[in-house]
Backbone as CSV, one residue per row, in Angstrom:
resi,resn,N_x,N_y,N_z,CA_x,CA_y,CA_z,C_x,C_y,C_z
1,UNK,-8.529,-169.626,42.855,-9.818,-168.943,42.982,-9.603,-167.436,42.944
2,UNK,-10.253,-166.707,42.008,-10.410,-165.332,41.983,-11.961,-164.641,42.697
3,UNK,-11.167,-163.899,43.087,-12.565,-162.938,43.818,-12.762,-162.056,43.759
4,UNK,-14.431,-161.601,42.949,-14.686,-160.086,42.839,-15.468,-159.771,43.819
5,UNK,-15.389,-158.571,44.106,-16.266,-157.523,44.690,-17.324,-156.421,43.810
6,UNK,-18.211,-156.263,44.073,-19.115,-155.372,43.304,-19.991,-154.374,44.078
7,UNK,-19.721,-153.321,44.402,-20.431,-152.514,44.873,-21.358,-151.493,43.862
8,UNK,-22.531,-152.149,44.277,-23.208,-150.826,43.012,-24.612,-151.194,42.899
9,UNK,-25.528,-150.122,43.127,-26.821,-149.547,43.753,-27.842,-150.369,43.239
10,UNK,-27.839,-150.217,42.041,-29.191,-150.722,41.252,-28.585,-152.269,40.488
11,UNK,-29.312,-153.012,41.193,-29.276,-154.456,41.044,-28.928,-154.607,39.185
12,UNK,-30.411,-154.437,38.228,-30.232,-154.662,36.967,-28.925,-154.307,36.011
13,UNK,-28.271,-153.291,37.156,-27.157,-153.208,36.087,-25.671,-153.818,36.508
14,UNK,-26.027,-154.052,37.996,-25.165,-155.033,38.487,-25.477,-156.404,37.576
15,UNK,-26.416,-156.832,37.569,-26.547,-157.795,36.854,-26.232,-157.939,35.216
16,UNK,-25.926,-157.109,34.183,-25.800,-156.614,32.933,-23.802,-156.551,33.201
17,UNK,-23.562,-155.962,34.583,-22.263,-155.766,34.908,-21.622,-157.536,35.170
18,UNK,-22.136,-158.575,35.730,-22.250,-159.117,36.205,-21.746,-160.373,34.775
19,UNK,-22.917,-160.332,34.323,-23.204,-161.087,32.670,-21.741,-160.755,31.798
20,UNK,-21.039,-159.468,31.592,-19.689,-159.629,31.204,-18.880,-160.459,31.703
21,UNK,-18.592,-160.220,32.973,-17.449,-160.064,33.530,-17.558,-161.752,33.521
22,UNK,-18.657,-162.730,33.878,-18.278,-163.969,33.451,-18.047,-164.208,32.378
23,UNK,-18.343,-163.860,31.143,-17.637,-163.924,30.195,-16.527,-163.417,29.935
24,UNK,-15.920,-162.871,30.166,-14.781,-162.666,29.844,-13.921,-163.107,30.572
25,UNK,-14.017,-163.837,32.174,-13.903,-164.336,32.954,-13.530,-165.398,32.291
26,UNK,-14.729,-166.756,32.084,-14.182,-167.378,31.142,-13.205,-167.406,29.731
27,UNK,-13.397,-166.398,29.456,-11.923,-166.369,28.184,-10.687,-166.301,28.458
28,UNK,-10.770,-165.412,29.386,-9.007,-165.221,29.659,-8.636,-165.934,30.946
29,UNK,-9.030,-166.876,31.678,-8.879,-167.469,32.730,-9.489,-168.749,32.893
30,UNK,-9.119,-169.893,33.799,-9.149,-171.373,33.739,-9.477,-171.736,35.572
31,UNK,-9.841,-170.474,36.070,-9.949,-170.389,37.635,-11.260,-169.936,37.899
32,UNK,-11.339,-171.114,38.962,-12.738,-170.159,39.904,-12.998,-169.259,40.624
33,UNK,-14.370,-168.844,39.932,-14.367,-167.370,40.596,-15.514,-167.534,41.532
34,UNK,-15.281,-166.272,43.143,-16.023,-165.994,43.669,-16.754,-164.862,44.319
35,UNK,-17.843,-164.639,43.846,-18.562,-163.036,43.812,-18.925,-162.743,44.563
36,UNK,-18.828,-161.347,45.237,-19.406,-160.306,46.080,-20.828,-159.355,45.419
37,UNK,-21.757,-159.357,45.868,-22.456,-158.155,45.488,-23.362,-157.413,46.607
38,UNK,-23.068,-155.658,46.932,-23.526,-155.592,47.637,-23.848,-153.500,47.103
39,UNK,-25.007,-153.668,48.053,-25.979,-152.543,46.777,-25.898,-150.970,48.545
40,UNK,-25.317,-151.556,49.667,-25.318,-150.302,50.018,-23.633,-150.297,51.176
41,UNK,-22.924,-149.517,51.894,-22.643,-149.112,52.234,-21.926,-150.307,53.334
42,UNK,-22.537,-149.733,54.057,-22.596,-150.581,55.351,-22.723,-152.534,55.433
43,UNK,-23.067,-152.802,54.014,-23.373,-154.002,53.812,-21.270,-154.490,53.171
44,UNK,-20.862,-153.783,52.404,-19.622,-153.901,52.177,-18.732,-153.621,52.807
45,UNK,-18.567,-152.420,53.783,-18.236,-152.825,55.297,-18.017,-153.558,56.094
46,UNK,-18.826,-154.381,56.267,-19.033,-155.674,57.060,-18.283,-156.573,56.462
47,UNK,-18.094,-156.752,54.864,-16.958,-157.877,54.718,-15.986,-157.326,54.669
48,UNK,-15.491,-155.745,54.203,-14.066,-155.145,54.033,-13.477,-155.611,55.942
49,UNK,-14.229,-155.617,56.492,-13.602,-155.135,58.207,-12.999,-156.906,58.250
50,UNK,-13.332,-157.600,57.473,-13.066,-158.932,57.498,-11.563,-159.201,57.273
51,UNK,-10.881,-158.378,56.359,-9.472,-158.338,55.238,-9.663,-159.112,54.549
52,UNK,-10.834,-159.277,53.433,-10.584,-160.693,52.639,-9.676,-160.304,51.576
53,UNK,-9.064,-161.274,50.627,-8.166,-160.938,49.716,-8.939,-160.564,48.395
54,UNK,-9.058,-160.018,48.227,-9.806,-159.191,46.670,-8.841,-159.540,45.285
55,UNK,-9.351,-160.079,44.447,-8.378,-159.643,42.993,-8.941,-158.447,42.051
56,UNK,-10.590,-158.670,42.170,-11.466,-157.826,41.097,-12.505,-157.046,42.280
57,UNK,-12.397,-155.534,41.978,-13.224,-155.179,42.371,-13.846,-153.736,41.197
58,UNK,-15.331,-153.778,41.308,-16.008,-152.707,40.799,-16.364,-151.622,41.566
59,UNK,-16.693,-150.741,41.875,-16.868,-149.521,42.796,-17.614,-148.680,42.724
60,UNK,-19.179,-148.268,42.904,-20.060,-147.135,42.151,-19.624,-146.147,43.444
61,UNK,-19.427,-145.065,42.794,-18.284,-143.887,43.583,-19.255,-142.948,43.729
62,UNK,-20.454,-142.826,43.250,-21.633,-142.001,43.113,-22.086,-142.432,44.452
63,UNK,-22.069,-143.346,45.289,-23.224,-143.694,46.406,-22.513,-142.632,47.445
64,UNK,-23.553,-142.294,48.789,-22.693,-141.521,49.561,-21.711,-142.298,50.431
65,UNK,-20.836,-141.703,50.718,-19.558,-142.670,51.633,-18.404,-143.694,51.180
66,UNK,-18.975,-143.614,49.620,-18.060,-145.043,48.841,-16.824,-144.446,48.913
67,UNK,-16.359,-142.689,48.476,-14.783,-142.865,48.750,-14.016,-143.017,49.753
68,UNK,-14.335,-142.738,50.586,-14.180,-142.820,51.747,-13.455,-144.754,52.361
69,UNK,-14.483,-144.689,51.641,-14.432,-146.522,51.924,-13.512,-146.881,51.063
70,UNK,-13.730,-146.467,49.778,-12.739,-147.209,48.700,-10.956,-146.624,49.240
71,UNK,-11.034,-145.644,49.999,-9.595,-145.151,50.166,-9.332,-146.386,51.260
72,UNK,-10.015,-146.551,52.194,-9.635,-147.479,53.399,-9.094,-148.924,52.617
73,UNK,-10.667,-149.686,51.875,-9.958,-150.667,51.407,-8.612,-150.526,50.312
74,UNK,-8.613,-150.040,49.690,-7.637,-150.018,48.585,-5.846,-150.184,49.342
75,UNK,-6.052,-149.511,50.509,-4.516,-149.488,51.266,-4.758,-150.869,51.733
76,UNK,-5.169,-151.795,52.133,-5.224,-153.504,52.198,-5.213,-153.961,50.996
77,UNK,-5.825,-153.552,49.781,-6.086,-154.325,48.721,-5.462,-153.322,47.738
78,UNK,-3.520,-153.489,47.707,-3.145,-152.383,46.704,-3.195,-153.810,45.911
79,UNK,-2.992,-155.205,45.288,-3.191,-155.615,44.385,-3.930,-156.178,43.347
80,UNK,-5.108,-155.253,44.104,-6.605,-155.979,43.535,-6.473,-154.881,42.321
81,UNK,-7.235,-155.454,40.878,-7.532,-154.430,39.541,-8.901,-154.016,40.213
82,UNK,-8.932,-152.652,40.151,-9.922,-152.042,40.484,-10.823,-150.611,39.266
83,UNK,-11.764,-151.531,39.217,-12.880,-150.437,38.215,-13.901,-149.793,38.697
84,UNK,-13.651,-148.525,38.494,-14.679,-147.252,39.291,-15.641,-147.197,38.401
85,UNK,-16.804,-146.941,39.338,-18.401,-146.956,38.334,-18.840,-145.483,38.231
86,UNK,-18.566,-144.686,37.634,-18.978,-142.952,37.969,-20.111,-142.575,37.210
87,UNK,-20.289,-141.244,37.298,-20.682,-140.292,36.508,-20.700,-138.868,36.433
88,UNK,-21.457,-137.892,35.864,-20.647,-136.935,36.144,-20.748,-136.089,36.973
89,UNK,-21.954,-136.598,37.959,-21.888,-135.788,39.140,-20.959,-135.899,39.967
90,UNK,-19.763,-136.698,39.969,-18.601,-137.182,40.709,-17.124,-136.114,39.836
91,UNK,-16.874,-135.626,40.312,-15.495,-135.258,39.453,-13.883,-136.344,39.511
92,UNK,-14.122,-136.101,38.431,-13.007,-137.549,38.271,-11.540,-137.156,38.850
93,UNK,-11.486,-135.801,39.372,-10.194,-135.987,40.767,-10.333,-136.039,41.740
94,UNK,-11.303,-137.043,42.133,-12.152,-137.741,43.367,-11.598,-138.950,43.462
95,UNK,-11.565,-139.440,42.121,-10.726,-140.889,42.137,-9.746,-140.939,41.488
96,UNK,-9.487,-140.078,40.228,-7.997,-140.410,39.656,-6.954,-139.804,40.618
97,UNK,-7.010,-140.894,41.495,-5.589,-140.408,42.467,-5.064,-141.278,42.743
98,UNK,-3.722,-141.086,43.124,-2.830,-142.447,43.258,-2.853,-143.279,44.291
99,UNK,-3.461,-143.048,45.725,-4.260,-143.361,46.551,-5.286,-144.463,45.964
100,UNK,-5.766,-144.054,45.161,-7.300,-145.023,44.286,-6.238,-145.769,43.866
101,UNK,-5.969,-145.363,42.714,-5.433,-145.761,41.625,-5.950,-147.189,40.872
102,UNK,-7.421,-146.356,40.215,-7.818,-147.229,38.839,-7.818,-148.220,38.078
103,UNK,-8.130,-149.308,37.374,-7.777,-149.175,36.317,-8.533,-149.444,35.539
104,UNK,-9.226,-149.251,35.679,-10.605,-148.541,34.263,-11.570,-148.007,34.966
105,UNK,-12.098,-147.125,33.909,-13.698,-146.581,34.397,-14.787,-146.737,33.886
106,UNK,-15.954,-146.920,34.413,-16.925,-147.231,33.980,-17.887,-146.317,34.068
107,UNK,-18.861,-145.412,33.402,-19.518,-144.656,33.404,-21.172,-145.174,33.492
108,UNK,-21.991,-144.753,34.115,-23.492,-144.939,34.286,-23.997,-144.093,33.362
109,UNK,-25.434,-145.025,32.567,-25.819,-146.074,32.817,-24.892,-147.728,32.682
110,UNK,-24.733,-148.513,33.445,-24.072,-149.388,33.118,-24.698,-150.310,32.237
111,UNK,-23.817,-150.662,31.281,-24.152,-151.574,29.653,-24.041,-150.850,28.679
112,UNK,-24.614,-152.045,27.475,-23.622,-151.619,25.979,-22.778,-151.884,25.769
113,UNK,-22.365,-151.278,24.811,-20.890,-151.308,24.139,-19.998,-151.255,24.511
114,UNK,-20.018,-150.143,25.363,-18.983,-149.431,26.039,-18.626,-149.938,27.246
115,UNK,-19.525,-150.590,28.076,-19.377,-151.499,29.353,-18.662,-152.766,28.638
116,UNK,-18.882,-153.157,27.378,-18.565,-154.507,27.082,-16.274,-153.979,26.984
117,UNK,-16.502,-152.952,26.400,-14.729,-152.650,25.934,-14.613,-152.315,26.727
118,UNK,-15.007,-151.686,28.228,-14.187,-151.277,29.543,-13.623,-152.531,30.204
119,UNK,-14.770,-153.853,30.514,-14.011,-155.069,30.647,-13.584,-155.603,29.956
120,UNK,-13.716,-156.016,28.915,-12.612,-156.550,28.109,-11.281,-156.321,28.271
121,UNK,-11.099,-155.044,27.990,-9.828,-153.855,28.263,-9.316,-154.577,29.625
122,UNK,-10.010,-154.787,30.563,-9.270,-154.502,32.058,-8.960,-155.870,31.841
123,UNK,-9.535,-156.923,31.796,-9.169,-158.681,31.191,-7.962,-158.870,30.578
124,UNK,-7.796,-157.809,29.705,-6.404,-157.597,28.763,-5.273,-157.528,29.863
125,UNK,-5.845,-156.402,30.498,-4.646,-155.765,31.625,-4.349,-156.896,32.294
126,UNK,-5.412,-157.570,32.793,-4.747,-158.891,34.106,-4.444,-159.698,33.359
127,UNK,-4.770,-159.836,32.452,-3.851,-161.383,31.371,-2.250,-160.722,31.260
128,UNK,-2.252,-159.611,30.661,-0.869,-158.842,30.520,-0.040,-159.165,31.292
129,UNK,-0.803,-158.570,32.979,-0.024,-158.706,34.200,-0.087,-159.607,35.100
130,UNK,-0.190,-160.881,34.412,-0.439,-161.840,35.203,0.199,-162.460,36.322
131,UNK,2.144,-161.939,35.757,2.935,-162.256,36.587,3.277,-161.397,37.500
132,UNK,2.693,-159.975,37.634,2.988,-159.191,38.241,2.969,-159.025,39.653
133,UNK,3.865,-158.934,40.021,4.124,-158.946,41.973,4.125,-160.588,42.436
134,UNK,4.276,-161.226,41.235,4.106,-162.940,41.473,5.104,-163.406,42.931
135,UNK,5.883,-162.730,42.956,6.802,-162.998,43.983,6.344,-162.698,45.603
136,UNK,5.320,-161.852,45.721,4.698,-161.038,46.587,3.653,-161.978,46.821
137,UNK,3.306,-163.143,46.469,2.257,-163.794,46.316,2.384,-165.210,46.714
138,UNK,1.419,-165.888,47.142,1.310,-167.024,48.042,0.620,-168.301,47.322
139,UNK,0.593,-169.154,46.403,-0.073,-169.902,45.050,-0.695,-171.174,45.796
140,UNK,-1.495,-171.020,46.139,-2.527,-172.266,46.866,-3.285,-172.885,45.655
141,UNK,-3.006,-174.092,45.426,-3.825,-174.690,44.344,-4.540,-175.828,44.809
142,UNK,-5.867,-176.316,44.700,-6.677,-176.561,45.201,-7.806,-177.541,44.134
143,UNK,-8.293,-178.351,44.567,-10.006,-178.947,43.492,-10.505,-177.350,43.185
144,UNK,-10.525,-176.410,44.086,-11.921,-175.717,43.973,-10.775,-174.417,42.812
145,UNK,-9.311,-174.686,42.531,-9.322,-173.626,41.511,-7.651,-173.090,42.146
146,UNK,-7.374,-172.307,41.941,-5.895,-171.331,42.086,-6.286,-169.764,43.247
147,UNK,-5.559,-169.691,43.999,-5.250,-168.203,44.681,-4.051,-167.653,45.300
148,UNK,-4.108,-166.860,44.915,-3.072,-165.734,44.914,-3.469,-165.337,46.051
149,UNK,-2.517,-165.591,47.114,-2.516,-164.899,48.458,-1.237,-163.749,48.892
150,UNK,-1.869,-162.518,49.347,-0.697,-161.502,49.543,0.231,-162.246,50.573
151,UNK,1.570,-162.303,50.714,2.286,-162.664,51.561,2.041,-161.563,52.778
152,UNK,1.916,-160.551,52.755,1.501,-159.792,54.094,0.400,-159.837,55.038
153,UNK,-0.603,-160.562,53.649,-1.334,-160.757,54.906,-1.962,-162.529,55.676
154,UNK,-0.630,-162.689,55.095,-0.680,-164.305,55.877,-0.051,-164.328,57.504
155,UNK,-1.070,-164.938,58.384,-0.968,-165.356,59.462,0.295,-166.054,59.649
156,UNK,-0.113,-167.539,59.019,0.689,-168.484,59.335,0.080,-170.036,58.258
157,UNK,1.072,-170.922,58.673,0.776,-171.932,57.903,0.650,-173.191,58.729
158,UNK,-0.420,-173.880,59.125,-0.403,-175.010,59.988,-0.291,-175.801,59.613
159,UNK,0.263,-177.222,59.999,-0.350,-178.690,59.217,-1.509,-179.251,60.519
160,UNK,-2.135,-180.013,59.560,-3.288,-180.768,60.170,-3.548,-181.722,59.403
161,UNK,-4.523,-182.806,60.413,-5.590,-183.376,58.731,-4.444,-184.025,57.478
162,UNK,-3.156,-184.295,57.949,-2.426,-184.879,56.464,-2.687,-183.313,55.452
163,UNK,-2.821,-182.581,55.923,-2.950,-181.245,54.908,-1.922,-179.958,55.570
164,UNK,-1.504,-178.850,54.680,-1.077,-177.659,54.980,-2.279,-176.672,54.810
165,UNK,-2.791,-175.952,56.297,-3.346,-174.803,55.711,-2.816,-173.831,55.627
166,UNK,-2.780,-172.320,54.679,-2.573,-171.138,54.873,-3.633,-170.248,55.591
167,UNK,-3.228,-169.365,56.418,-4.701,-168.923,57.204,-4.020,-167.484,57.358
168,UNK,-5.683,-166.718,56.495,-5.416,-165.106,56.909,-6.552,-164.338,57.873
169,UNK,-6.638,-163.347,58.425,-7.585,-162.987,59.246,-8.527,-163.823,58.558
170,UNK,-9.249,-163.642,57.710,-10.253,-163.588,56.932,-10.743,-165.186,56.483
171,UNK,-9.615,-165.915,55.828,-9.693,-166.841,55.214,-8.659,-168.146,55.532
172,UNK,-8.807,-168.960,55.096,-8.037,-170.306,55.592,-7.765,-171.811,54.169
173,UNK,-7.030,-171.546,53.697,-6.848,-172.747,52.536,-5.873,-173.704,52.829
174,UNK,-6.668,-174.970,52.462,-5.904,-176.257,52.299,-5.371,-176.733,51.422
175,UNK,-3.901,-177.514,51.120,-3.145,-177.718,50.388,-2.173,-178.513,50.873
176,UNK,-1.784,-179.791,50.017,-1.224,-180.829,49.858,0.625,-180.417,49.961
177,UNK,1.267,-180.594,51.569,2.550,-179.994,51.089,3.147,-180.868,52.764
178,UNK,4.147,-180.467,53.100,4.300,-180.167,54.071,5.449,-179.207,54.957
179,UNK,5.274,-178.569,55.877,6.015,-177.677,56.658,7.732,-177.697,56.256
180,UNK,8.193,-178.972,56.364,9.336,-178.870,55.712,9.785,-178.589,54.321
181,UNK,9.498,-178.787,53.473,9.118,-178.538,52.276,9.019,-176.866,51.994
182,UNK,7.920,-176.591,52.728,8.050,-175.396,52.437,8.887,-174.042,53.428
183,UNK,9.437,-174.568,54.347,10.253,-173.682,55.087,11.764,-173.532,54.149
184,UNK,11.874,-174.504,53.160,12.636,-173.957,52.201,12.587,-173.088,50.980
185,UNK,11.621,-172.703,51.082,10.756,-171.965,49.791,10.291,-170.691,50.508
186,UNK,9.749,-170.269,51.763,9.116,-169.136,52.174,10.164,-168.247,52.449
187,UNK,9.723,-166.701,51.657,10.594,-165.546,52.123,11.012,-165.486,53.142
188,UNK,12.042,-164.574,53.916,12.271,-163.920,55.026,11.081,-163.896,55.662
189,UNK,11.223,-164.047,57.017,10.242,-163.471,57.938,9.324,-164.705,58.248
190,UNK,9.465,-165.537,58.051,8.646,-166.961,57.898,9.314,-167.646,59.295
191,UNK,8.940,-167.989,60.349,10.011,-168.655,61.241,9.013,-169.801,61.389
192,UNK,10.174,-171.099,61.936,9.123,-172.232,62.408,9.095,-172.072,63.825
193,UNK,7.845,-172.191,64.393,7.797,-172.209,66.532,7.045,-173.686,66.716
194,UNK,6.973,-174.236,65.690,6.246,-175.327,66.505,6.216,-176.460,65.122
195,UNK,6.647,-177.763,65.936,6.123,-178.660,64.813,4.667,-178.957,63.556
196,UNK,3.835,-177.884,64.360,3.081,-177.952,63.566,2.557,-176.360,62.562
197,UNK,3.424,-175.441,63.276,3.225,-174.003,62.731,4.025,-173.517,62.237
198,UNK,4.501,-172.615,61.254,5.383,-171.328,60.565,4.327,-170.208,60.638
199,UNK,4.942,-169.184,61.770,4.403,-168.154,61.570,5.102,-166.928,60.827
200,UNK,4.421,-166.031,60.390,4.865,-164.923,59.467,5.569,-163.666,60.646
201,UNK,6.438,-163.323,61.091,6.556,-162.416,61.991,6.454,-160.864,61.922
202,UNK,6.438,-160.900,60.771,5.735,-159.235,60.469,4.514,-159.275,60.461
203,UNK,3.594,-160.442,61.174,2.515,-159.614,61.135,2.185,-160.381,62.862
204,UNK,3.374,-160.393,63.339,3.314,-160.393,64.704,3.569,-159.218,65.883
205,UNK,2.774,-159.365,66.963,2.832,-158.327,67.574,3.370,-158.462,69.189
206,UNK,3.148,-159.645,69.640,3.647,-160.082,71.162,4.138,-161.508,71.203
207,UNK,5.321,-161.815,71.931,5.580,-162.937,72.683,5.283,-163.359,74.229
208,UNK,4.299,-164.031,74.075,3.630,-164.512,75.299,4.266,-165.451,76.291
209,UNK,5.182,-165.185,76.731,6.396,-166.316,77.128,5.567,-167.206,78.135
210,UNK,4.657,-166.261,78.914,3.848,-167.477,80.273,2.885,-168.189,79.089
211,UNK,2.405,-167.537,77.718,1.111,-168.838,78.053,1.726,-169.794,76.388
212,UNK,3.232,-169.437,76.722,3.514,-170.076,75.176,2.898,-169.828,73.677
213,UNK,2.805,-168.519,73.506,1.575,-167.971,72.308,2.369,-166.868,71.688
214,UNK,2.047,-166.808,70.526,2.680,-165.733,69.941,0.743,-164.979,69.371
215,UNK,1.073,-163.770,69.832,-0.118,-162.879,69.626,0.312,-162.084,68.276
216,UNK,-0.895,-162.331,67.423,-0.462,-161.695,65.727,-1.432,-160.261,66.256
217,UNK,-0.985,-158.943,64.847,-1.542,-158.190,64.922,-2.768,-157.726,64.969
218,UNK,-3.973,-159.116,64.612,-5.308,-158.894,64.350,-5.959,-159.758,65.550
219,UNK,-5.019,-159.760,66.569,-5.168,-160.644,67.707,-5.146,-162.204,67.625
220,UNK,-5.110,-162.950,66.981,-4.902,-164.438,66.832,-3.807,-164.711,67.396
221,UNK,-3.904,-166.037,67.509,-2.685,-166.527,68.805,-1.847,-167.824,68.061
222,UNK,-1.347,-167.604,67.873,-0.449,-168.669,67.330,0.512,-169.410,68.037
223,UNK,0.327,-170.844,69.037,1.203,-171.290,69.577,2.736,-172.126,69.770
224,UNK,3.616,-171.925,70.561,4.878,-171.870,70.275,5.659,-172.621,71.080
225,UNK,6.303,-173.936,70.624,7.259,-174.952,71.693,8.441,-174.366,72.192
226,UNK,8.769,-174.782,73.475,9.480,-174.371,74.083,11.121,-174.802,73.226
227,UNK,11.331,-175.249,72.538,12.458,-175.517,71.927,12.430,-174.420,70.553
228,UNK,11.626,-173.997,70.054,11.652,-172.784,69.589,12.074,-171.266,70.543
229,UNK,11.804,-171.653,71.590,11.745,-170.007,72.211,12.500,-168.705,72.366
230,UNK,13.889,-169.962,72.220,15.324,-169.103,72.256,15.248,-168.539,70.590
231,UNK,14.820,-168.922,69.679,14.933,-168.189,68.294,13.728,-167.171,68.012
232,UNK,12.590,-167.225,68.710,11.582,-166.112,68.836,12.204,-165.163,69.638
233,UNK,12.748,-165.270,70.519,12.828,-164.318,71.419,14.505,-163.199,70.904
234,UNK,15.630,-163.993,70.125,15.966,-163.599,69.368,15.370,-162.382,67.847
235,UNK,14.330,-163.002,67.708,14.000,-162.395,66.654,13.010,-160.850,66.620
236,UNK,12.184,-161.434,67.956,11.737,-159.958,68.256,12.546,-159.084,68.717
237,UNK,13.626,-159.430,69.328,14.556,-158.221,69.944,15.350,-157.602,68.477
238,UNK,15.418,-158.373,67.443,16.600,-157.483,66.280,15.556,-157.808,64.866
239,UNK,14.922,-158.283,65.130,13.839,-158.597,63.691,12.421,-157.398,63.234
């Protein structure tokens, strides 16, 4: 599953913006997609504060407060392709910075021609780079489609239910595997604490020795058997 984001003011051309990008969506890709659209400020806020995982996002840089915002998300979401919506009341070393860092632009009014070869173009780019940072990445395949999950910002991996989930602040996917299996496959930093958990320890923050819990950085609690304890407690002291 791929997921865009769309920030940008006036509905009709979100919608004209909208009408590409599934098409071309469909051409160069065999995955489901799932859309964001949101026309002010404070409304995209509310899901950025979430950490969801982004692949596609659009950006109208003209609204007040969007850079601001786009600098915050972009340091969570350095692997999302990201297309700025401008014009020229914006000066374009507002966003061509490596901080942002682009990769296409889109100029208002949105549509035409020229909206049609800005996505296209960027479609090119993610087909190009499809494998790019593949290693950095977490491949949940699913009925509902494929996702690419950042390894940083995975919690942990539970079993339940005859299923493996992956679970990030934000989000939670199920997948056909199990814990053993994949404790031979997960990078560094992956430890098992419990027959039913692998937690990620870089994105851990406390060992709770009285209530048996390992406290992650976004506060979630991830719990931990006492036959694990001697290798947690190892690991926070030199890890």
């Amino acid at each position: 599953m791929i997921t865009c984001l769309t920030l940008l003011k006036n509905r009709e051309e979100y919608e004209r913006l909208l009408a590409a990008v599934r098409k071309y969506a469909a051409a160069y890709t065999d995955e489901m997609w799932t859309y964001f659209f949101f026309q002010s400020i404070s409304q995209a806020r509310q899901l950025l504060d979430t950490e969801p995982v982004l692949d596609l996002i659009s950006w109208d840089v003209t609204m007040k407060g969007a850079l601001g915002l786009l600098e915050k998300m972009r340091r969570r979401n350095r692997e999302a392709y990201l297309m700025i919506i401008a014009d020229t009341s914006v000066s374009p070393m507002a966003y061509l910075r490596p901080g942002i860092a682009p990769g296409a632009l889109l100029l208002k009014p949105v549509g035409g021609d020229d909206m049609e070869t800005v996505i296209r173009d960027l479609f090119e780019l993610m087909a190009n780079r499809a494998d790019y940072n593949k290693e950095d990445t977490f491949l949940v395949e699913t009925r509902e489609g494929k996702q690419h999950i950042p390894i940083r910002q995975i919690d942990c991996f539970e079993a339940k239910e005859k299923k493996v989930f992956v679970r990030t602040k934000s989000c939670e996917y199920g997948f056909y595997d199990t814990l053993d299996a994949l404790e031979r496959h997960l990078p560094p930093g992956f430890v098992r604490c419990h027959r039913s958990y692998i937690v990620n320890m870089k994105r851990a923050r406390m060992l709770r020795l009285d209530e048996n819990v390992i406290e992650m950085t976004d506060g979630a609690q991830i719990p931990f058997s006492r036959s694990y304890k001697k290798v947690l407690k190892e690991y926070f002291k030199h890890g």
